[in-house]
C-alpha positions, 0 to 999 in steps of 0.5 A: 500500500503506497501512502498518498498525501491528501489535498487537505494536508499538501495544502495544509503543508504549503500554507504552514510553509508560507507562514513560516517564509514570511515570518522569517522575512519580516519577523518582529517588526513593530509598526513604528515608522522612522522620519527623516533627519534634517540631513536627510539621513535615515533616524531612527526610532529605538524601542526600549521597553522599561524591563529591559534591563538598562539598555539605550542608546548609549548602549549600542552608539559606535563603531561595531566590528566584526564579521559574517559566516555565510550558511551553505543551506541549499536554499540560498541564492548563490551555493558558490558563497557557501562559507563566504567570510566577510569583515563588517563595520556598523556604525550607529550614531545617535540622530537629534530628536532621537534614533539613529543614523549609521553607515555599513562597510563590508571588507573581503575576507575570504571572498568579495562582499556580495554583489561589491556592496561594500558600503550601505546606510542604516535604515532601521536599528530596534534595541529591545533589551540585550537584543539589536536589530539592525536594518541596512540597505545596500546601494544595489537595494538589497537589504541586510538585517543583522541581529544579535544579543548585546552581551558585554559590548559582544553581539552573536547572532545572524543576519539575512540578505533579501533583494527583490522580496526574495532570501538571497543569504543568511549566516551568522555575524559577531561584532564587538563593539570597538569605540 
């Protein structure tokens, strides 16, 4: 007897997938929306709740060195960039009126940063307790989001590349926080 899924639980199936997909695209975002700064760069407004255990601003201000370790699962855009290294700097600057500012470089480190996009700007930044999230879009449009715990002036956690709606890399960043 050979097992045949029913259309109830393939769709069942695909709809779970679906949710799960656009959990991870836009996961936790609030509704928040970030104004311009009179310079004309991105400020943005940071979420820090009362629990959550003395973290601001001045928490996660500076210059963020570290790098990113591509994954090499077999959904990714580009299989070549399996285990691609790269050296990243954030800088996070305290905009007037609140928020930030901030700018994004990429260095080589085993390979090319990917698609030469080797400088970018902070679109977006949440601090919720220990945990950063970081928003930055790249001149080609493609957008990184970097998360992590902010232990110690050290962040571990990941991060997740998108152009055109569609995951094109994901892996892991640590950072330390360097002035």
């Amino acid at each position: 007897m050979q097992f045949r899924p029913s259309y109830f639980s393939t769709r069942q199936t695909l709809l779970t997938s679906g949710l799960l997909v656009l959990v991870l695209a836009y996961g936790c975002s609030s509704s928040e929306t970030y104004p311009r700064a009179s310079d004309g760069q991105s400020a943005v407004t940071v979420a820090t709740p009362q629990n959550s255990g003395g973290a601001d601003a001045k928490n996660v201000s500076g210059v963020w060195q570290g790098t990113t370790l591509a994954t090499c699962a077999t959904f990714v855009h580009l299989p070549s960039r399996c285990n691609a290294e790269q050296k990243v700097t954030i800088t996070l600057l305290e905009a007037p009126g609140g928020g930030f500012t901030g700018r994004y470089s990429c260095a080589y480190g085993n390979m090319d940063c990917y698609d030469a996009n080797y400088t970018g700007k902070v679109i977006e930044a949440e601090v919720n307790g220990p945990r950063l999230s970081i928003r930055v879009m790249m001149p080609d449009g493609t957008s990184c989001i970097y998360t992590g715990f902010n232990t110690d002036q050290m962040i571990n956690g990941g991060y997740t590349c998108y152009q055109g709606g569609g995951l094109i890399e994901q892996g892991s960043w640590q950072a330390h926080r360097s002035y």
